[in-house]
C-alpha positions as CSV (number, residue, x, y, z in Angstrom):
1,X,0.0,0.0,0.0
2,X,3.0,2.4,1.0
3,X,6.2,1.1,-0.5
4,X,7.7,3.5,1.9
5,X,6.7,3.0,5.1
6,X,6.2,-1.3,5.0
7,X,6.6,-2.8,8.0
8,X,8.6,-0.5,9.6
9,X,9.2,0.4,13.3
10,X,5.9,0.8,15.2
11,X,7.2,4.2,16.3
12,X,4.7,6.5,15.4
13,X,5.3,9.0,12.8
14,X,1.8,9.6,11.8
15,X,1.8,7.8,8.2
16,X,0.6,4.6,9.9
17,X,-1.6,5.2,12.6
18,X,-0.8,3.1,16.0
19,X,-4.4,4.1,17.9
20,X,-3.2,4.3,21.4
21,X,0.5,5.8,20.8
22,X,-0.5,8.8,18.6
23,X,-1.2,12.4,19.3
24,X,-5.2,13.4,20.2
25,X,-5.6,15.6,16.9
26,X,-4.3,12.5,14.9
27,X,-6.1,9.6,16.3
28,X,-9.6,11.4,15.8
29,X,-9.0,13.0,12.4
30,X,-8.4,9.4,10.9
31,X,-11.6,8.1,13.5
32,X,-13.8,11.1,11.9
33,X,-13.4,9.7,8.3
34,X,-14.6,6.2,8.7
35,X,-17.5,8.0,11.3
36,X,-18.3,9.5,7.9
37,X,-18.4,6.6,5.9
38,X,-20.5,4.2,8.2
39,X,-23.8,5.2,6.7
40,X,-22.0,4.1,3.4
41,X,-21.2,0.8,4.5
42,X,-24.4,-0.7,5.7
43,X,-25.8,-3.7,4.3
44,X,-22.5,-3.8,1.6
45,X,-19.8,-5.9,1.1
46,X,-16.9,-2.9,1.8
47,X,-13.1,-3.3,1.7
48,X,-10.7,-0.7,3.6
49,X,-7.5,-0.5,1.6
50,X,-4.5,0.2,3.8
51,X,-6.6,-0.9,6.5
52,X,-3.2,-0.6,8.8
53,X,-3.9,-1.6,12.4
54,X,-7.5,-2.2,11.9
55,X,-9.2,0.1,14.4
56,X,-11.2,2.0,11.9
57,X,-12.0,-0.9,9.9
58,X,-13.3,-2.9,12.9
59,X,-16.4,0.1,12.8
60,X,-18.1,-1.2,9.3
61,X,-18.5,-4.4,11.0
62,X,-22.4,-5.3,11.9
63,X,-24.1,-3.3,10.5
64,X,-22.2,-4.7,6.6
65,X,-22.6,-7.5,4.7
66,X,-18.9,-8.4,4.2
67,X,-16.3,-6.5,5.7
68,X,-12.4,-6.5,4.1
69,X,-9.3,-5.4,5.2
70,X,-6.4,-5.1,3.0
71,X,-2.6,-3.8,3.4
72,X,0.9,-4.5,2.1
73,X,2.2,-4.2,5.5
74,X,2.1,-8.3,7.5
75,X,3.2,-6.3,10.8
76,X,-0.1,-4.1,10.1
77,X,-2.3,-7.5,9.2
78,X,-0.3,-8.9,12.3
79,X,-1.4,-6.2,14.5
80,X,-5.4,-6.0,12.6
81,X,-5.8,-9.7,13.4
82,X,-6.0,-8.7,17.1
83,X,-7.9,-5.5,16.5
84,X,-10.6,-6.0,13.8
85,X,-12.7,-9.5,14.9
86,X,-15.1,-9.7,11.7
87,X,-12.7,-8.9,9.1
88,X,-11.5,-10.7,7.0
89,X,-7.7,-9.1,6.1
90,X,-5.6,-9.7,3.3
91,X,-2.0,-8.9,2.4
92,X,-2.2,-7.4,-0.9
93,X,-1.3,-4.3,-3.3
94,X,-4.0,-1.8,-3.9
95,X,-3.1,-1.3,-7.6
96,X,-3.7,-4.7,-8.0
97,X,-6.6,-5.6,-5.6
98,X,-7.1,-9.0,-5.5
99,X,-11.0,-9.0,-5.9
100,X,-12.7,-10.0,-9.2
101,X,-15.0,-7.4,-11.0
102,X,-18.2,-6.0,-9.1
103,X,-17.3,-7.6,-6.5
104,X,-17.7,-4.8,-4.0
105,X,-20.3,-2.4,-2.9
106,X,-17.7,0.0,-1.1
107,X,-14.1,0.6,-1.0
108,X,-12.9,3.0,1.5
109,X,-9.0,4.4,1.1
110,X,-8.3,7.2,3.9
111,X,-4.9,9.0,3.8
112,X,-3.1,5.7,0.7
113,X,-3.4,7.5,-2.3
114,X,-0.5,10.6,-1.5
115,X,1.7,7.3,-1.0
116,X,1.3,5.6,-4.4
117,X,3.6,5.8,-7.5
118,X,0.7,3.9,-9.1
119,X,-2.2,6.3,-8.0
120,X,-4.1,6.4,-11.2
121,X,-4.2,2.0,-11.6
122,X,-5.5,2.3,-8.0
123,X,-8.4,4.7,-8.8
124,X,-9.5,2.5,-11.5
125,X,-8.4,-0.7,-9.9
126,X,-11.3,0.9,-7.3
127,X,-13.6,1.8,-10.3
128,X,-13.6,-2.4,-11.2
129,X,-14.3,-3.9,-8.1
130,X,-17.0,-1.8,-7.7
131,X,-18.8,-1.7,-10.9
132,X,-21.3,0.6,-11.7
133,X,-23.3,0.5,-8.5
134,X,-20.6,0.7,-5.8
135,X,-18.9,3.7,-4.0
136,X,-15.4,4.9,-3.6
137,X,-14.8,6.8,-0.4
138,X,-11.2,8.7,-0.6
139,X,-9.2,10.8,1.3
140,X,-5.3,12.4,1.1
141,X,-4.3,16.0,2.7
142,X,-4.7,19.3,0.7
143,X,-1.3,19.8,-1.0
144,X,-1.9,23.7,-0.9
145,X,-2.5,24.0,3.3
146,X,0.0,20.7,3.5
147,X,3.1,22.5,2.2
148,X,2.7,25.6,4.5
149,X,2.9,23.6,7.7
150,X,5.8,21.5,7.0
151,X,9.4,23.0,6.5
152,X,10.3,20.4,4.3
153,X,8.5,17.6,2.2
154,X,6.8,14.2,3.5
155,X,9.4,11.8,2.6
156,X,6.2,9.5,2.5
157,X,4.5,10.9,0.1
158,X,4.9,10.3,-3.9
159,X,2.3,12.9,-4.6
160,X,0.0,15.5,-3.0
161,X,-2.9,16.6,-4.2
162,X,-4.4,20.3,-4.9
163,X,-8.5,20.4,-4.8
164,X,-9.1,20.4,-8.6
165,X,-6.6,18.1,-9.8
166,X,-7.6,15.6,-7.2
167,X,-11.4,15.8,-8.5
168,X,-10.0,15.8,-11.2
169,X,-7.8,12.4,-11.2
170,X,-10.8,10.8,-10.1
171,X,-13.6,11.7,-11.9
172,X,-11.5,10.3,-15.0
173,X,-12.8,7.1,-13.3
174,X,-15.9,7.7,-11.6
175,X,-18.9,10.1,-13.4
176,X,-19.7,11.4,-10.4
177,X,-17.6,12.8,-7.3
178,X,-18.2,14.9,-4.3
179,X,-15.2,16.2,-2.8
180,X,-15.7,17.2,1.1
181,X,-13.6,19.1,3.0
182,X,-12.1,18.0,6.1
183,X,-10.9,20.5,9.1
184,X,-10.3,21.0,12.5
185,X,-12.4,23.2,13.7
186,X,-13.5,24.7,17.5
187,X,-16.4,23.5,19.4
188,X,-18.3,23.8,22.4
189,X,-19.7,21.0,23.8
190,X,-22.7,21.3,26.9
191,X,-22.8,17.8,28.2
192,X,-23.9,15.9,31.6
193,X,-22.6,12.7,33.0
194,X,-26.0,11.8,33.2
195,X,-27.7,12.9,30.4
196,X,-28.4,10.7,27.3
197,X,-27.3,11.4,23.7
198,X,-26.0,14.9,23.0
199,X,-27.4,17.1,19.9
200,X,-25.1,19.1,17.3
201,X,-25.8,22.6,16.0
202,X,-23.3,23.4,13.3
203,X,-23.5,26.8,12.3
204,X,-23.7,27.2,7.9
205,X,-19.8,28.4,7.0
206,X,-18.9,29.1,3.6
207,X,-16.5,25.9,2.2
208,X,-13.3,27.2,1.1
209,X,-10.9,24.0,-0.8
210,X,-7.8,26.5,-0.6
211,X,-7.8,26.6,2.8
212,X,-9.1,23.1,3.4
213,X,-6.7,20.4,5.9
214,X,-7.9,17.5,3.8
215,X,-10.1,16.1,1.0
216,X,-12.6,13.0,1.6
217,X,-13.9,12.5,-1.9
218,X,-17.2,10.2,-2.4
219,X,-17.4,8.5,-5.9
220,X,-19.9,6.7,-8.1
221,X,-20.5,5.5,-11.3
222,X,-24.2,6.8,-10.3
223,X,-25.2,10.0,-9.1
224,X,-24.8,10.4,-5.3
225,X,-27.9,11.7,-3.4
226,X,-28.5,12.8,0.1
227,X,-24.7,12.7,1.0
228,X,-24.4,14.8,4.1
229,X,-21.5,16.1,5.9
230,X,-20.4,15.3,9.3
231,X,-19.4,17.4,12.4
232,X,-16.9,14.1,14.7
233,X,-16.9,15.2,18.1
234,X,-15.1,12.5,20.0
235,X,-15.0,11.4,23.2
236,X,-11.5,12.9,24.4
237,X,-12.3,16.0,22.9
238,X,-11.0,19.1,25.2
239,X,-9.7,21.5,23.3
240,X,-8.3,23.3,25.5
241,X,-6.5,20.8,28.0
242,X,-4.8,19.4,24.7
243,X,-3.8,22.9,23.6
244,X,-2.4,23.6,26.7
245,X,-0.4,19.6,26.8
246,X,0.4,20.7,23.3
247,X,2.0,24.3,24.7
248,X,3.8,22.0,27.1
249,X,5.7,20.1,25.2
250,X,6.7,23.1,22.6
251,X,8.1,24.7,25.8
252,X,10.0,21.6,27.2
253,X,11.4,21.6,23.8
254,X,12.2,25.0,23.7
255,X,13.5,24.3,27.2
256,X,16.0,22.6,25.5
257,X,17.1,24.4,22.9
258,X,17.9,26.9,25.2
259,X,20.2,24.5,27.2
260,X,22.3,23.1,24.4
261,X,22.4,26.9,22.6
262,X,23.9,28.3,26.5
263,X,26.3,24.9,26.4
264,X,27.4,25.8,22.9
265,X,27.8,29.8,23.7
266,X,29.8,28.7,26.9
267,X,32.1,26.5,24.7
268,X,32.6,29.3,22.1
269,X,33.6,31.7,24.6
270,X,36.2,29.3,26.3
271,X,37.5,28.8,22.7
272,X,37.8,32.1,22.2
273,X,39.5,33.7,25.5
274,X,42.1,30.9,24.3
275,X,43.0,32.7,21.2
276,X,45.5,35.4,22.6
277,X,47.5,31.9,23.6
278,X,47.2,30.5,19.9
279,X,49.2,33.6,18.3
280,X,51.8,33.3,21.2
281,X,51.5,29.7,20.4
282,X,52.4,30.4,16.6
283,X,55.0,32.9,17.8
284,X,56.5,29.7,19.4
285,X,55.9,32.1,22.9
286,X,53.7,29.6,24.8
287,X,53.7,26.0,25.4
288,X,51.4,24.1,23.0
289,X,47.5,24.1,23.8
290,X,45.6,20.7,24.8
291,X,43.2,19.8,22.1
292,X,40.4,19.5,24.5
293,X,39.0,22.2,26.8
């Protein structure tokens, strides 16, 4: 699935998420996409390329018909086997998915297609399992916003995509795509320990792809009715306690930078109150300097 991140070291670096060693923000963006495609996946046989772990797979299980899980990774299938009870996981390549034609009612692909050299064989390696009556549910980060918040590229990533050329890519494949837009955004929540189900009132905002975090396309060889966004509100949310863990560590790490720039200042003065004895030392006027201070 991502020829450059296979079964590497569990540490996280956020291109394969490990649910209960990654940050807050990470853990419920990826959570929030497959919250969004649930409605998709009842009653259909669905397969979740680079299915990783398994936790968000493990969601379209019940309420599906047949629920698959597929990644290139065997430490990821490893680690699924114990996560996702229900799903049936395969070690595969998703420009070659080994599922015969119209075979699937929905393929899911959250944060794959930025990692593939063979991006476009995947989209219509999507667009043949499903047939004419299945649905492609995609995601990848927007390569505009993306690029400002990093100060160099994602050495994972083959490709990013801008909004129009990732409808673009896409709807050479499927007639008809809705691209949503994904963000983090603030929220108030009013809740009781012992109050029941909580309501959502999201106020109307105008969409704006530029400025977008990430893309979650829907596709279809049909036209796609009553698709409705989705505002994830999960469980840990506190926006403000993470925010102020978040300011914590940034000042620990400031903390030190601080210490190794006084260590290094220290060491450069030393080195250079020793100078006046390097010229004598050249003038063959003082005994010769140790090579550590």
């Amino acid at each position: 699935m991502r020829p450059t991140d296979t079964d590497r070291s569990a540490q996280p670096s956020g291109e394969r998420l490990v649910l209960d060693a990654s940050d807050p923000d990470l853990r419920n963006e990826h959570l929030a996409r497959y919250c969004f495609a649930e409605p998709l996946a009842r009653g259909r046989r669905v397969l979740d390329v680079g299915c990783g772990e398994g936790y968000g797979t493990a969601r379209f299980v019940g309420d599906s018909a047949a629920v698959y899980g597929l990644d290139n990774s065997e430490q990821a299938i490893s680690s699924a086997r114990a996560n996702s009870s229900g799903v049936v996981l395969v070690r595969g390549d998703c420009v070659k998915l080994p599922f015969a034609d119209a075979s699937l009612d929905l393929v899911t692909a959250f944060e794959v297609i930025e990692h593939l050299n063979g991006r476009e064989d995947f989209i219509s390696e999507a667009a043949r399992v499903l047939g004419t009556t299945g649905v492609f549910v995609v995601s990848t980060p927007n390569r505009d916003y993306y690029q400002t918040t990093r100060d160099e590229p994602n050495p994972f990533h083959v490709h990013e995509f801008a909004y129009e050329e990732f409808h673009a890519a896409l709807t050479a494949a499927f007639r008809h795509c809705a691209v949503f837009l994904e963000n983090h955004v603030g929220a108030v929540s009013i809740s009781s320990p012992s109050a029941g189900e909580t309501t959502a009132h999201v106020e109307t905002r105008e969409a704006d792809p530029a400025s977008a975090h990430f893309f979650v396309a829907v596709c279809s060889m049909r036209p796609l009715n009553d698709l409705q966004g989705l505002a994830f509100l999960p469980r840990d949310a506190n926006l403000l306690r993470e925010r102020e863990q978040h300011i914590a560590k940034l000042r620990e790490w400031v903390a030190a930078l601080e210490s190794r720039h006084e260590q290094v200042e220290h060491k450069m003065s030393r080195e250079l109150s020793r100078w006046p004895y390097r010229v004598l030392r050249r003038l063959r006027l003082a005994p010769k300097l140790p090579r550590e201070w």
